[in-house]
PLY file of the C-alpha trace (Angstrom):
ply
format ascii 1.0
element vertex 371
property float x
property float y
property float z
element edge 370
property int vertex1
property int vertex2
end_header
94.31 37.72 59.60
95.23 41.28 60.19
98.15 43.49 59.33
99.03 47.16 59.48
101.45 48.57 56.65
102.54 51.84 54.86
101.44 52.19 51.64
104.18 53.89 49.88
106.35 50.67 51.27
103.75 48.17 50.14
103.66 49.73 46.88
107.30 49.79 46.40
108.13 46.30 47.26
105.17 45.19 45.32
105.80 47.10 42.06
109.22 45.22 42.86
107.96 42.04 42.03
105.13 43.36 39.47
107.27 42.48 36.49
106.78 38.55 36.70
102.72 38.88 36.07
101.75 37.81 33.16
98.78 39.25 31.01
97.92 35.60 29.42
97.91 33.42 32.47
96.56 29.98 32.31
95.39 29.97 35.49
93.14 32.35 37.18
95.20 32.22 40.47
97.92 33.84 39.10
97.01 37.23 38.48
97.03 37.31 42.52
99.89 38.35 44.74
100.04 35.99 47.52
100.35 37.95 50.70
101.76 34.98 53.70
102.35 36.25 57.20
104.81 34.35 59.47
106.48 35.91 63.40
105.30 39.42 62.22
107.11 39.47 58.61
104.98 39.61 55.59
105.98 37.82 52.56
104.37 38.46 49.30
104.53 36.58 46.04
104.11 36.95 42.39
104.65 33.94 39.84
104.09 32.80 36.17
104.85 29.24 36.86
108.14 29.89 34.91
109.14 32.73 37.17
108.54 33.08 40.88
109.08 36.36 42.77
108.88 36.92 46.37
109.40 39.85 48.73
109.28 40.26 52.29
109.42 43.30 54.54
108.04 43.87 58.83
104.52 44.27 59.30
102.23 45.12 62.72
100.48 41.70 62.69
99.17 39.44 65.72
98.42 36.13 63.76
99.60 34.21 60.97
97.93 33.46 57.59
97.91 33.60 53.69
96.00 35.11 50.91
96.20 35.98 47.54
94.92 39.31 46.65
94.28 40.68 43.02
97.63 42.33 41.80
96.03 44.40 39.23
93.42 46.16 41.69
95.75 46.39 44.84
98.31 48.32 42.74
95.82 50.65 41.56
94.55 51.62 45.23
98.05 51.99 46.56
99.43 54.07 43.59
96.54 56.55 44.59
97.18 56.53 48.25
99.41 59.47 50.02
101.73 57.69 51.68
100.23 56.42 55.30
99.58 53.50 57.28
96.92 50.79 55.81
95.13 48.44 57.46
94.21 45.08 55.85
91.25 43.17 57.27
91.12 40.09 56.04
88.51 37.59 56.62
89.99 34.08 56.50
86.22 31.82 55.50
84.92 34.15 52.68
88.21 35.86 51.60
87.46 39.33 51.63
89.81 41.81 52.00
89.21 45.20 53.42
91.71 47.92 53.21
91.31 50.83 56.09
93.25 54.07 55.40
93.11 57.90 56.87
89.95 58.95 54.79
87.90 55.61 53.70
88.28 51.99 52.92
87.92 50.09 50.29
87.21 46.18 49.92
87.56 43.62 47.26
87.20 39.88 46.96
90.67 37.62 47.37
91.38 34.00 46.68
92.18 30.99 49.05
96.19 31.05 49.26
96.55 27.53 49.38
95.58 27.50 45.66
98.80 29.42 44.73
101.24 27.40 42.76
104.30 26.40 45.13
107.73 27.26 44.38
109.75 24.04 43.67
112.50 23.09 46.37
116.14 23.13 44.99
117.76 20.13 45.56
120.94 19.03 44.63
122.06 22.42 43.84
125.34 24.42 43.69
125.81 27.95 44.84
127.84 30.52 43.98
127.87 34.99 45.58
128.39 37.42 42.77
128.63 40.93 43.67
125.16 42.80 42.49
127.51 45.03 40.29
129.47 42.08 38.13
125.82 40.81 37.75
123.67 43.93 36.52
126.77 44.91 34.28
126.71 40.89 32.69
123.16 41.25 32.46
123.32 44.82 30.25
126.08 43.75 28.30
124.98 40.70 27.23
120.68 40.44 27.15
120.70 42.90 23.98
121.89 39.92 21.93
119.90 37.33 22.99
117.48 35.79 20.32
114.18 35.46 19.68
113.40 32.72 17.20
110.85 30.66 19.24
112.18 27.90 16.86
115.66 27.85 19.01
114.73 28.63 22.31
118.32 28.03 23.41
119.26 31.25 22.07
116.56 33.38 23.60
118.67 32.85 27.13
122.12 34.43 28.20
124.48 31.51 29.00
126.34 31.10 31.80
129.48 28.85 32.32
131.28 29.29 35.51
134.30 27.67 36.61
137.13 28.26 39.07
138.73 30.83 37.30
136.12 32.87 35.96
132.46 33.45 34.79
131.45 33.88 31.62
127.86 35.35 30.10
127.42 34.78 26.40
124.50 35.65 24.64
124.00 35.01 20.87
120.90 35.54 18.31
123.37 33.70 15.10
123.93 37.36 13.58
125.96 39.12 16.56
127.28 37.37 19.62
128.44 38.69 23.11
131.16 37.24 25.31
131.63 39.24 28.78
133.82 37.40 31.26
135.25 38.63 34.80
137.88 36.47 36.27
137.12 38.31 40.01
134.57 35.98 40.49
134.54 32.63 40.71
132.79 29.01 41.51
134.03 26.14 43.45
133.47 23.42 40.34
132.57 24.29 36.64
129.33 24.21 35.20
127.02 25.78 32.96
123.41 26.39 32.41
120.82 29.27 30.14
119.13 31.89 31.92
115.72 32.65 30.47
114.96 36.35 29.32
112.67 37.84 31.37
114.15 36.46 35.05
117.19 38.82 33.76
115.52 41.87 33.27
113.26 41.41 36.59
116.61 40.98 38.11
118.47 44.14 36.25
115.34 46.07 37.03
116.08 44.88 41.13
119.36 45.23 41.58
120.63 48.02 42.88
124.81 47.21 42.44
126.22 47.43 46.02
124.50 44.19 47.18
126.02 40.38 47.42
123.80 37.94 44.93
123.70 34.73 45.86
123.05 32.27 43.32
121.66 28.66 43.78
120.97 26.56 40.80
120.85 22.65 39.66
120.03 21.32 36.00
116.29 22.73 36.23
116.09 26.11 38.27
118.10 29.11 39.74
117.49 31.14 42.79
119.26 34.83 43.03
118.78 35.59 46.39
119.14 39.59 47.33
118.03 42.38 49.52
115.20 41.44 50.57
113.97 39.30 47.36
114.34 35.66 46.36
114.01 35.18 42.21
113.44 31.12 41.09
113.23 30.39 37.83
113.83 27.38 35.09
116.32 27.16 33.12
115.82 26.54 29.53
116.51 23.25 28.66
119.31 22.23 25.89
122.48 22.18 24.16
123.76 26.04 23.80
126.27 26.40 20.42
129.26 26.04 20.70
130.11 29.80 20.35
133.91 29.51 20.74
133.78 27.81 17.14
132.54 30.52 15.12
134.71 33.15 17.04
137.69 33.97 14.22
141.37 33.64 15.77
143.56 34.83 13.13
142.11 39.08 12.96
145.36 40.81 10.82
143.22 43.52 10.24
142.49 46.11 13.07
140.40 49.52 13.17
140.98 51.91 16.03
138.66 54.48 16.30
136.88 57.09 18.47
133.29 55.40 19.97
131.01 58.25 20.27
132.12 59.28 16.54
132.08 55.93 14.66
128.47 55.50 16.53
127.29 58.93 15.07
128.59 58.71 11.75
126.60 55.24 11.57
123.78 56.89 12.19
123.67 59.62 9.99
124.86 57.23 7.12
121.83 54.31 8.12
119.44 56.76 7.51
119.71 55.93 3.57
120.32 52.18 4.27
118.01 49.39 2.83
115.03 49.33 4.88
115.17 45.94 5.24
118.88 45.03 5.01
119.88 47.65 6.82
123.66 47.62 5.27
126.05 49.83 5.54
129.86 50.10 3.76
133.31 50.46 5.61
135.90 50.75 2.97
139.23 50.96 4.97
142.73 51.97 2.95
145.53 54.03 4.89
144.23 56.20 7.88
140.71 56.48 6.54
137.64 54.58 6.77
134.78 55.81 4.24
131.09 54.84 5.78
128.32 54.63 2.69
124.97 53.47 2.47
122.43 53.46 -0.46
119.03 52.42 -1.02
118.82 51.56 -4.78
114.51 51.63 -4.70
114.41 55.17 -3.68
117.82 56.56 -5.05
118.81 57.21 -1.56
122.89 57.77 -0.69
124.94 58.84 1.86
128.62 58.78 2.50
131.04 60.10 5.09
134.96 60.03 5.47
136.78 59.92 8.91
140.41 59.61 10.23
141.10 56.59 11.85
144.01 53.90 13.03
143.75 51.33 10.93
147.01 48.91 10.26
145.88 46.00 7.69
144.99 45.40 4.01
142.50 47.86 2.17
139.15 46.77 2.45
135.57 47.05 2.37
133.20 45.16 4.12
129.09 45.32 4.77
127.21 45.09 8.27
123.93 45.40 9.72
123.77 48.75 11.06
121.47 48.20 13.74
123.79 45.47 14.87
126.95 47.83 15.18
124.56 50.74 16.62
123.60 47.89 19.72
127.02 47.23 20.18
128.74 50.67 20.55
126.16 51.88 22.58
126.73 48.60 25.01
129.93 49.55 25.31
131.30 52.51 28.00
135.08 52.56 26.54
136.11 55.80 24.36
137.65 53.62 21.91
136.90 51.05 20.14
139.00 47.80 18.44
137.48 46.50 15.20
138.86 43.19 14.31
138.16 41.82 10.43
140.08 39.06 8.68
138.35 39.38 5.59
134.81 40.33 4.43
133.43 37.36 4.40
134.06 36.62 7.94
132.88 38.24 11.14
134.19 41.16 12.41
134.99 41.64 16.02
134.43 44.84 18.14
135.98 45.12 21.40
136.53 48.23 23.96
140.14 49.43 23.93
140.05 50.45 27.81
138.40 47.99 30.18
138.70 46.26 33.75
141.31 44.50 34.87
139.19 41.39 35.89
137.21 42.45 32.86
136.94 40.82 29.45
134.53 41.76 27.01
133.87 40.28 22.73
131.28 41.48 21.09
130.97 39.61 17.33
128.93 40.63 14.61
128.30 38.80 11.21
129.36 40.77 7.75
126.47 41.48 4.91
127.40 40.38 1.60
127.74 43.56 -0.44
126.06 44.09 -4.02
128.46 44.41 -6.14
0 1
1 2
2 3
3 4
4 5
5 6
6 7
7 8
8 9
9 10
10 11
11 12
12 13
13 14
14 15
15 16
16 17
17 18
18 19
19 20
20 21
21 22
22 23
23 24
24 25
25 26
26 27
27 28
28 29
29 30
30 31
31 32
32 33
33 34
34 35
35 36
36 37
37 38
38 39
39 40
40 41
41 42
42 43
43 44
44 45
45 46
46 47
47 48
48 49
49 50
50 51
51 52
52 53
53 54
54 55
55 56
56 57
57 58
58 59
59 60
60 61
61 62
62 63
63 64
64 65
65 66
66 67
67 68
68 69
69 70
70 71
71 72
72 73
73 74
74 75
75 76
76 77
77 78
78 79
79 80
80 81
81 82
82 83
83 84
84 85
85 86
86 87
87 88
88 89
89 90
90 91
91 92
92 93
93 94
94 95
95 96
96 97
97 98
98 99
99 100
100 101
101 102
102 103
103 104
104 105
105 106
106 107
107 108
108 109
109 110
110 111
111 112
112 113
113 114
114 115
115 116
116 117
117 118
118 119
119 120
120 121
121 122
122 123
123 124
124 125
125 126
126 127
127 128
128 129
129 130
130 131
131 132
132 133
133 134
134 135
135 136
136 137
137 138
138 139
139 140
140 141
141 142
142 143
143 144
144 145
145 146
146 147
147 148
148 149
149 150
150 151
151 152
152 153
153 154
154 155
155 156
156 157
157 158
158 159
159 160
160 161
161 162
162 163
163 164
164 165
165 166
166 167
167 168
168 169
169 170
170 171
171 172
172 173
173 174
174 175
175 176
176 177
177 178
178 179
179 180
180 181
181 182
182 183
183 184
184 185
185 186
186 187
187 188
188 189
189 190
190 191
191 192
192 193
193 194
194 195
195 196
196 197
197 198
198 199
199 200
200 201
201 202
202 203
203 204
204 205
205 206
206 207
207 208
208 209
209 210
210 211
211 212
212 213
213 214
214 215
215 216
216 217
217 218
218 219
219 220
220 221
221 222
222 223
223 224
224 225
225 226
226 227
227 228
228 229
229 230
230 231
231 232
232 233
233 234
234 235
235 236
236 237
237 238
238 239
239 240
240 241
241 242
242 243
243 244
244 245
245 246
246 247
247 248
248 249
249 250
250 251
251 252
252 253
253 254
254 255
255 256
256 257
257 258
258 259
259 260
260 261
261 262
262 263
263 264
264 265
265 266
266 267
267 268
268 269
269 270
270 271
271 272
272 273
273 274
274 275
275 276
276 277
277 278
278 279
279 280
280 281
281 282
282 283
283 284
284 285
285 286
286 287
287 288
288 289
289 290
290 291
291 292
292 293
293 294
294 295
295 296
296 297
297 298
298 299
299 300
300 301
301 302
302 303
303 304
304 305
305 306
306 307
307 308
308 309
309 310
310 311
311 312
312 313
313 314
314 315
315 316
316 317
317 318
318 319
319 320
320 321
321 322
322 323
323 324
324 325
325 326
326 327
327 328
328 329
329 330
330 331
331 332
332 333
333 334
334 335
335 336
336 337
337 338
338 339
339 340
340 341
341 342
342 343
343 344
344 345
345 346
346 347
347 348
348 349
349 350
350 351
351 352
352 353
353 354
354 355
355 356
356 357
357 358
358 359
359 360
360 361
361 362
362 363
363 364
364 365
365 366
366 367
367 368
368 369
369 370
């Protein structure tokens, strides 16, 4: 089996896929890409078990065949190639590979492709076409709250519910939670399943926003199909909370204020915060919110006064700075809506301008203050 390519090509579509190989691979074979050639189109593969990526692109080839290369060692040689046209000579009994370009060659041993784990067949599945946009945008707002408590793997995913209305990505780690929803896409019947982590940011690293996703999936895998690439992976198995529960209803008292400033002031303040608490003060009363932090071990302070909107009853309330630094800077909106009830109870922070088809929550717990 023989096939001429560019390198600068190859070495894009393959650093493409790249992301799903994984340093601590139980099996040997998978530290391969498998290269398959079918009718002059190369296909090339990369898979953990958990997550399978594969690519395909037009090659100059006169016969069919498959083999699985070593990733590691092909990406070296092509990442130190001027772009140009390669030719791979590969011998189908022993497996080598021998790669011809302008100035030398160099060969290296491959692996029988037959002994690459297949990619299960989806059956019984539903489908549904999100615009590559609506999905890269779910996929930022939301995968910065995920979890990652091996102990509730449920909460390590982003969770998707569709339904003919809308679709909704929620992602939740118990201390802040993210709800984005856009009601300008939708699915024929309702259902629901978790996305795992790293299939997300293979696919946010892929997508380039003006394509058409579309998305297969049944009760144990998804396929985003794309371009030129097809993504499967499981699904993480289990019961996701039910977040709607812990989301407060009745929010009397409501911040306005200025995104890029609140996000500053926080982190000038959080400089002196508890190194381990990380808690900061809002103290609201009229049309000013106060921001302190202290660290009582090292006699370390800070405070800071700025104007603001705020219609409610004075009061003062701890978070996790880090949490609220996340959030605003996951949001694009100039302004920002902070919803409280009362400090016991979590606060909500939610753009003042978005979409139209857009809806976006973003909850964070409060941190009991010392008193």
């Amino acid at each position: 089996m023989n096939f001429v390519i560019s390198s600068a090509t190859l070495l894009k579509h393959l650093q493409g896929i790249s992301g799903v190989l994984s340093t601590s691979n139980t099996l040997p074979i998978l530290d391969n890409f498998l290269f398959e050639i079918n009718d002059g189109r190369l296909t090339v593969s990369a898979s953990d078990l958990e997550t399978t990526m594969r690519t395909s692109l037009d090659v100059e080839a006169k016969e069919e065949g498959k083999i699985a290369i070593p990733a590691k060692l092909l990406l070296d040689v092509l990442k130190n190639l001027p772009d140009q046209p390669c030719t791979f000579l590969v011998n189908d009994e022993t497996f080598s590979v021998e790669i011809a370009y302008d100035n030398g060659k160099s060969k290296m041993v491959g692996f029988d492709g037959d002994d690459f784990p297949r990619t299960p067949a989806l059956e019984k599945s539903s489908s549904i076409r999100i615009s590559g946009s609506i999905l890269s945008n779910a996929i930022n707002k939301t995968l910065f709250a995920t979890g990652v408590d091996d102990l509730r793997p449920v909460m390590s995913g982003v969770f998707c519910e569709f339904s003919p209305e809308s679709i909704t990505f929620v992602a939740t780690d118990a201390h802040k939670l993210v709800r984005y929803t856009r009601t300008d896409s939708q699915a024929d019947g309702s259902s629901s399943f978790i996305l795992p982590k790293k299939p997300l940011n293979l696919l946010k690293g892929n997508l380039k926003g003006d394509e058409e996703v579309k998305l297969e999936y049944n009760d144990s895998n998804a396929v985003f199909t794309f371009n030129d690439t097809i993504l499967v992976c499981r699904l993480i198995d289990g019961k996701y909370p039910n977040y709607e529960a812990v989301i407060p209803k009745e929010n009397p008292n409501v911040l306005m204020i200025d995104r890029l400033q609140f996000l500053s002031s926080i982190k000038r303040v959080s400089i002196f915060a508890n190194k381990t608490t990380h808690q900061i003060k809002l103290k609201l009363a009229g049309a000013e919110l106060s921001l302190s932090a202290e660290d009582i071990d090292f006699a370390n302070e800070a405070n800071e006064r700025l104007t603001c909107n705020y219609s409610g009853e004075d009061m003062e309330i701890g978070f996790n700075s880090r949490f609220l630094m996340e959030m605003l800077n996951n949001i694009d909106s100039s302004e920002i809506r902070l919803e409280m009830s009362e400090p016991s109870r979590a606060g909500l922070l939610i753009p003042a301008d978005m979409a139209e088809d857009e809806d976006i929550l973003m909850l964070v717990m409060p941190v009991m203050l010392n008193r």
